[in-house]
C-alpha atoms as one frame of an Amber mdcrd trajectory, in Angstrom:
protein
  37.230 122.153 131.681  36.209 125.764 132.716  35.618 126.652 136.132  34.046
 129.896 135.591  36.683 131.736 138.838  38.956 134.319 136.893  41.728 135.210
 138.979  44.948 137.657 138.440  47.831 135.719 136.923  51.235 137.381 137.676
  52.879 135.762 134.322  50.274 137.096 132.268  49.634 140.750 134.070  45.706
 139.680 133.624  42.659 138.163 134.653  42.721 134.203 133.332  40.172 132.071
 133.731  41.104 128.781 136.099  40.938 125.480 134.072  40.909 121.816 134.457
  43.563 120.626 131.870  42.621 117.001 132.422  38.787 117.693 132.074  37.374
 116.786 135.745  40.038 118.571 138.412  41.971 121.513 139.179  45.221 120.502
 139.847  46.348 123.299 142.384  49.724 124.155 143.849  50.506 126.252 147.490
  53.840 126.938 148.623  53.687 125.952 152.537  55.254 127.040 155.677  58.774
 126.343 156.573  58.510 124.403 159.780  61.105 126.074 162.072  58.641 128.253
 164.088  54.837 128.914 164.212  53.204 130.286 161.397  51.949 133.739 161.864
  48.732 135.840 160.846  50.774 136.980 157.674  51.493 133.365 156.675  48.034
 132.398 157.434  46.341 135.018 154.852  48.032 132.978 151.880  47.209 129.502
 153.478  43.591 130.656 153.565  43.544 132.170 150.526  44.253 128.333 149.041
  41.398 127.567 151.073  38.946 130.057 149.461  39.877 128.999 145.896  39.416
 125.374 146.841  35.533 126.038 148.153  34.624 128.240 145.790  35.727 125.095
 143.300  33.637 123.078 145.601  30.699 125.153 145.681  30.324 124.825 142.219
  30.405 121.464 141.539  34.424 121.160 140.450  36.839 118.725 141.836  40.378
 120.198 142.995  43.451 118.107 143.910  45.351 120.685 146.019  48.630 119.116
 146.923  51.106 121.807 149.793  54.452 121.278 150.741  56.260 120.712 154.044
  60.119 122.806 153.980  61.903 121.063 156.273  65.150 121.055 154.780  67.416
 123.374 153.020  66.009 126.492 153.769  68.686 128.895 154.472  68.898 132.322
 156.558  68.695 135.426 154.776  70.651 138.399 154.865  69.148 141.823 154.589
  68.858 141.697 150.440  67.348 138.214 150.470  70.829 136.548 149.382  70.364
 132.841 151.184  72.932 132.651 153.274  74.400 130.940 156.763  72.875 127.696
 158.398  69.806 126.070 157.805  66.563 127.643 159.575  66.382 123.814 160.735
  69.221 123.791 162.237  69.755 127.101 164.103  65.938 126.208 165.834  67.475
 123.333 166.873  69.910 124.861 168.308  68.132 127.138 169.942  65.576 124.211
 171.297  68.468 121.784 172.150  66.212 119.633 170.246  66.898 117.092 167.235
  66.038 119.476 163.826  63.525 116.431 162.849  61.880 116.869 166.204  61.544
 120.688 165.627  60.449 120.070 162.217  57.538 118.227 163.508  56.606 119.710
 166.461  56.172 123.100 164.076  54.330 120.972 161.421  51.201 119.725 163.995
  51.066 123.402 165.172  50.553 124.299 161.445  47.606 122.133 160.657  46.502
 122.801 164.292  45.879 126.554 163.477  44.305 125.686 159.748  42.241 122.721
 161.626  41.153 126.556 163.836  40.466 128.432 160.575  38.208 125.530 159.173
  41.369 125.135 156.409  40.195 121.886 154.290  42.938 119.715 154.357  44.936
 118.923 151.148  45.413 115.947 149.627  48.743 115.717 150.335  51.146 117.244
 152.501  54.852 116.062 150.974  57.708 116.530 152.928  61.194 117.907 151.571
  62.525 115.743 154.043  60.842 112.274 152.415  61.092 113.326 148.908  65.014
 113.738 148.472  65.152 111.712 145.891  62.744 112.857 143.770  64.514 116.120
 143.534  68.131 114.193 143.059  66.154 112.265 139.613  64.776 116.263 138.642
  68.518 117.180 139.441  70.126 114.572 137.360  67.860 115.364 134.399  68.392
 118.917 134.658  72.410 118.114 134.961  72.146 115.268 131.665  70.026 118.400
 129.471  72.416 120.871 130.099  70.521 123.176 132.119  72.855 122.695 135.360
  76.195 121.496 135.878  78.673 120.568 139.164  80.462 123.401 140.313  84.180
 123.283 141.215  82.886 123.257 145.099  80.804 120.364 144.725  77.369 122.053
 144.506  74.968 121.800 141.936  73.952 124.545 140.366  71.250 125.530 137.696
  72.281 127.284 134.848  70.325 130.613 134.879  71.454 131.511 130.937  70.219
 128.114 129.816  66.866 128.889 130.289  65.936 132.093 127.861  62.580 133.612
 129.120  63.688 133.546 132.588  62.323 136.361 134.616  58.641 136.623 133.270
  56.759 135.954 136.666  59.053 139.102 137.891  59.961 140.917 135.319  63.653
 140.515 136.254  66.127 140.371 133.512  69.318 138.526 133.576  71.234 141.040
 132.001  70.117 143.176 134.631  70.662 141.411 137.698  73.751 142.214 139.737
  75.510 139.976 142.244  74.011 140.368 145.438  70.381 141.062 144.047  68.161
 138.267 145.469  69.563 135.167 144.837  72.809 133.029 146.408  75.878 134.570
 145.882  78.726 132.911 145.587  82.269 134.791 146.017  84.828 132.209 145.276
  84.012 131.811 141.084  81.678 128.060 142.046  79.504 128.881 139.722  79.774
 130.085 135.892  77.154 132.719 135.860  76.683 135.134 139.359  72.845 134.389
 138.899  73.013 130.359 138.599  71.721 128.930 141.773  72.221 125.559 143.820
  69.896 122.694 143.168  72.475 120.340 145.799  74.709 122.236 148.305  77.663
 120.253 149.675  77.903 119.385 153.102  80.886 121.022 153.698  80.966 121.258
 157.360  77.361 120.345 158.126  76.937 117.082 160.248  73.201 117.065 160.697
  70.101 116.660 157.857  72.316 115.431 154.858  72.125 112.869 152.596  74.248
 110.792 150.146  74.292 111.820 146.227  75.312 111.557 142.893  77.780 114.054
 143.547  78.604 113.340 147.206  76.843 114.038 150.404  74.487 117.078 150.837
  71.241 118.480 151.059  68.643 120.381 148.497  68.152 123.677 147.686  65.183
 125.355 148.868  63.950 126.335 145.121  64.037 122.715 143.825  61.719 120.899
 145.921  58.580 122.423 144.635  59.412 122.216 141.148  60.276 117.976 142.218
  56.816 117.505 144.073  54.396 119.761 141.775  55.819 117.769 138.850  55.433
 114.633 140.479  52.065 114.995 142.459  50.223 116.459 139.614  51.260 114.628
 136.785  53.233 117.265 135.214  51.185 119.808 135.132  49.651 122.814 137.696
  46.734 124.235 136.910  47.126 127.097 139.721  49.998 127.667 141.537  49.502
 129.396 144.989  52.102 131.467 146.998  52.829 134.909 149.113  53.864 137.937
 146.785  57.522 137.644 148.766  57.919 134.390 146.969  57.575 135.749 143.173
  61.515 136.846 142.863  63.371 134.578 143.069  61.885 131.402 144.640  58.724
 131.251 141.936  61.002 132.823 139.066  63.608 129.945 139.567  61.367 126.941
 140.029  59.759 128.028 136.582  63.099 127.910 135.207  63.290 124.246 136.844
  59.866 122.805 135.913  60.006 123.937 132.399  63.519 123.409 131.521  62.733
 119.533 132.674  59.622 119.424 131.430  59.836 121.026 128.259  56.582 122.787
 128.092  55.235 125.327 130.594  54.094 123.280 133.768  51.951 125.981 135.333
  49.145 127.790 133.677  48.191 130.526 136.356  50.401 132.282 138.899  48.925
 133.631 141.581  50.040 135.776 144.446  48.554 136.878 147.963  49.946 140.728
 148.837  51.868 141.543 152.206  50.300 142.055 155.364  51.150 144.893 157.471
  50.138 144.373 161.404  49.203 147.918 162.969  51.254 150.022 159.926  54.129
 148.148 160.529  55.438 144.633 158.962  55.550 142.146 161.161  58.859 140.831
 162.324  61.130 139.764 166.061  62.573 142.788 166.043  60.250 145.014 165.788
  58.129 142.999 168.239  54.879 142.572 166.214  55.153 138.838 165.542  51.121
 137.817 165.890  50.053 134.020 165.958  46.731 132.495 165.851  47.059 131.777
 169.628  47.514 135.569 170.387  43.881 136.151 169.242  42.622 133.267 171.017
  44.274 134.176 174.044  42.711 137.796 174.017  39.271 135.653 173.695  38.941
 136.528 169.715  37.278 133.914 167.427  39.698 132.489 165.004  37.379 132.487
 162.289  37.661 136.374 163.263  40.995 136.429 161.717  38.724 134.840 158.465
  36.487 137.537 158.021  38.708 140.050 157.883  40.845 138.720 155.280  37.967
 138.169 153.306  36.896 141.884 153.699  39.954 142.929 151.346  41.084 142.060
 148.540  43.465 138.604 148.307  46.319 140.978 146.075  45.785 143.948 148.045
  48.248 145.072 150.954  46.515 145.051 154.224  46.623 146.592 157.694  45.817
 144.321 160.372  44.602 145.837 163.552  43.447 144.665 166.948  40.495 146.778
 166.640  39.609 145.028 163.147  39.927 141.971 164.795  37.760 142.944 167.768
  35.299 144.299 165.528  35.237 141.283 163.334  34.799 139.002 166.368  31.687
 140.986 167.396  30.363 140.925 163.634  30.552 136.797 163.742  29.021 137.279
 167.056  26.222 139.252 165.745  25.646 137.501 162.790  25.180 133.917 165.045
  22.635 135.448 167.202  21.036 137.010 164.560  20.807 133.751 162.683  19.216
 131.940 165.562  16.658 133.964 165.724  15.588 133.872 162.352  15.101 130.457
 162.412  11.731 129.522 161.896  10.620 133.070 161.181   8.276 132.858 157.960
   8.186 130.903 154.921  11.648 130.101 152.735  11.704 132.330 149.713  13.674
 129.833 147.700  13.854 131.686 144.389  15.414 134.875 146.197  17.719 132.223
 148.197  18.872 130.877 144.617  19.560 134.550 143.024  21.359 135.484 146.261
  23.983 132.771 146.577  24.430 132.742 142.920  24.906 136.337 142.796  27.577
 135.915 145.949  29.093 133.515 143.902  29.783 135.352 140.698  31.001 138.278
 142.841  33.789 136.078 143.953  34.237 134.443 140.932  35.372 137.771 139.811
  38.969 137.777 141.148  37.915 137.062 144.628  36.313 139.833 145.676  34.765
 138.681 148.615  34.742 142.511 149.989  31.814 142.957 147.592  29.952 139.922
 148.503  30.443 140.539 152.181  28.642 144.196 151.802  25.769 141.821 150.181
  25.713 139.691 152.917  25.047 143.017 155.377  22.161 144.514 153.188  20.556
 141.100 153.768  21.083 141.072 157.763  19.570 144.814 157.451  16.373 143.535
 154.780  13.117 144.324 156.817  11.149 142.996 153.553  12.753 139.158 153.608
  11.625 136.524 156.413  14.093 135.648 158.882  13.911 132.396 157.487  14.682
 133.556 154.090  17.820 135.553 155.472  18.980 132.167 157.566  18.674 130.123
 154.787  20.871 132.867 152.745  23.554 132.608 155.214  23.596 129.070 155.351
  24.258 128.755 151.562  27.195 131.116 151.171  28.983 130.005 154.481  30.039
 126.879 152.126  32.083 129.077 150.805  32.997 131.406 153.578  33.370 128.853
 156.452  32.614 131.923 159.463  30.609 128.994 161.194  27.250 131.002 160.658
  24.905 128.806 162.410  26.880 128.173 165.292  25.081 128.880 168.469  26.362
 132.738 169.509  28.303 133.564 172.574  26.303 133.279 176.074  25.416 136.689
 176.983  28.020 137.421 179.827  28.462 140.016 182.376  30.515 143.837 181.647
  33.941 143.461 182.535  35.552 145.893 184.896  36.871 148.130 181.794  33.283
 147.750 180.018  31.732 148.699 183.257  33.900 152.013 184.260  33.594 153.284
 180.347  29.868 152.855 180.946  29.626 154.747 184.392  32.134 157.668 182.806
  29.671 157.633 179.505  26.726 158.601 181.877  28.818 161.136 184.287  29.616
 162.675 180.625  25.749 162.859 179.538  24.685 164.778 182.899  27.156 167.269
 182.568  26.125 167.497 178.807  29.890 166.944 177.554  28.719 165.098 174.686
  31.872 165.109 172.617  33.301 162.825 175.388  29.927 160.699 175.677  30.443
 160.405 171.562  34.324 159.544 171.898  33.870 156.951 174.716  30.667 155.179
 172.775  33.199 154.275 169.841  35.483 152.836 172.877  32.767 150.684 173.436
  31.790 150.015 170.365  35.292 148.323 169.683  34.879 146.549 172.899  31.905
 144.733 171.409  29.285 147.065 173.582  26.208 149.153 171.739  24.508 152.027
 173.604  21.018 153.325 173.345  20.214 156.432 175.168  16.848 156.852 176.615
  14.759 159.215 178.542  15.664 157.232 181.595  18.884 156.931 180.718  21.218
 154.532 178.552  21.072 151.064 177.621  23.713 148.719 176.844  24.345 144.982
 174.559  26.292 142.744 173.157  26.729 143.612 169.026
């Protein structure tokens, strides 16, 4: 069944359309978070970008059965080339908590579906846990081990064998032959494993007292790669229509759970690979050390609308890098702001033009149809708030079509009109000082201060004017 969305598949290097193998749903795919600390606004832009694709299905009349995972196990630290290495995330948390790893792993989870429950995330169908589906990756493990794609390594670990499966590398464009120990994937010293790119599918316990479990080839835990390629399998049916993720999970986390699903499966399980690009946070990537770690609750707690954070992912482009800013936030908080008031006053104002309602929303649509680009159907969605020809009604009814799809809470009653902070008011009195003495370059520069602070100025014969945006 088509769908009519074309998105960017990273396999193919193109534009594929997204199809319903099975004839009447979308069987879709998103890596989620690990559950060891709060998700932040960079983990949040490929959560929501699942959520776009999954409305946009909606709004057009097509089921989806969009089934996320839960890592809550087997996720190791990383050094600095992305070589998984030391003690579970899990488990140095709980360290740091002094709390049971299960309790951290839940207390992390609620605050996950607590922030997409903010962004007006629908739910998926299922949220499986690594932690309650062990042995659905020891059955993938075992079949894996009895086809010859993986063997038991001298230090009891499992590992998949890399050579065994020939077009490995096309999501990346890594080659084998050209991969050298060290380069993005577990390295073993002490000769475990036959090839240096083969990775583990069951580590040992070794010394590890806490989150194991017993197996076919003693007690252990999972790797992180082979639990998606275990719960996709089983909770579509064997097949993935669209598979979701961040662009930091193409090489090797996506590259080795192809290897996995197909090699199992015998056929290629997913049909469309598609990646959401890095975000940046004021130029910089965010990370603890560099102090630039932003969560949901950081807007909210500098009074910003969550569904600000929305709006401006949706004003670039999904597989585009971004730079986040607290301005663009601030600005995008006083556009949603704008829009609401706006919207309440058009109510009622004039006759419905239905037929330009129709050719509007359909004409949104097909603009994100086209790879997503909500950027282009957002500039639409200003030319209509600027129209002097439509009826207010006309424009409100616009907006309450398309926010199906972009979920900004349109018609929700607009902030009450408060009073000028202390900041808002001294910018103000230093705008006019700067008009008397005709220093206009300063009047100009501390107008766009304002502006950012969610202020417009008029100036008048009698002086200036100030509102909300």
């Amino acid at each position: 069944m088509n769908t009519g969305l074309f998105i960017f598949d990273t396999k193919a290097r193109e534009l594929k359309e997204v199809t319903a193998a099975n004839g009447f749903e979308v069987q879709i795919y998103c890596c989620g978070p690990t559950v060891y600390r709060d998700a932040h606004v960079g983990n949040l832009r490929t959560f929501l970008l699942g959520d776009l694709v999954k409305r946009i299905l909606n709004f057009s009349g097509i089921d989806s059965n969009f089934i996320q995972n839960i890592t809550d196990v087997g996720h190791m630290a990383e050094d600095i080339v992305g070589n998984e290495i030391g003690e579970d995330k899990l488990l140095t948390q709980s360290k740091a908590e002094k709390l049971d790893p299960f309790v951290i792993a839940r207390k992390y989870e609620a605050g996950f579906h607590a922030d997409l429950a903010k962004l007006n995330v629908i739910p998926a169908a299922a949220y499986p846990k690594a932690s309650e589906t062990i042995e659905l990756m020891q059955d993938l493990i075992s079949k894996l081990i009895t086809t010859g794609h993986a063997y038991v390594g001298e230090d009891k670990c499992v590992y998949f064998s890399a050579q065994s499966y020939p077009s490995y590398g096309e999501i990346s464009g890594n080659r084998l032959d050209s991969l050298k120990p060290g380069h993005r994937y577990e390295y073993v010293e002490d000769g475990a494993k036959k090839f240096h790119a083969d990775w583990a599918l069951w580590k040992a316990a070794g010394n590890r007292s806490e989150m194991i479990w017993d197996s076919p080839w003693g007690p252990g835990f999972p790797g992180w790669h082979i639990e998606c390629s275990a719960m996709s399998l089983h909770f579509l049916q064997g097949h993935v229509d669209l598979h979701l993720g961040g662009i930091d999970l193409r090489f090797p986390h996506h590259e080795n759970e192809r290897a996995q699903s197909n090699a199992a499966a015998g056929y290629e399980v997913v049909e469309n690979w598609v990646h959401g690009e890095h975000l940046l946070f004021e130029g910089r990537k965010m990370s603890k050390s560099a102090g630039n770690v932003v969560l949901l609750n950081d807007l909210i707690a500098k009074g910003i609308d969550p569904l600000a954070l929305r709006l401006c992912f949706m004003e670039n482009r999904y597989r585009s890098q971004m730079d986040l800013t607290w301005d663009s936030l601030q600005a995008a908080d006083s556009t949603l702001d704008r829009w609401r008031r706006k919207y309440s006053q058009w109510l009622g104002d004039g006759d419905i033009d239905k037929q330009f309602v129709s050719e509007f929303t359909q004409g949104s649509l097909a603009d994100i149809q086209r790879d997503l680009d909500t950027p282009r159907a957002l500039q639409q969605l200003r030319k209509l708030e600027k129209d002097e020809y439509l009826t207010g009604a006309t424009k409100a009814k616009c907006f309450e079509e398309v926010d199906h799809i972009y979920a900004l809470d349109l018609i929700r009653p607009p902030k009450a009109k408060a009073e000028a902070s202390a900041e808002i008011t001294e910018l103000l009195e230093k705008r006019a000082a700067a008009r008397v003495a005709k220093d206009f370059a300063q009047s100009d520069e501390l107008r766009d201060q304002l502006t950012k602070l969610g202020i417009s100025v008029k100036d008048s014969p009698t002086g200036q004017n100030w509102d909300w945006l």
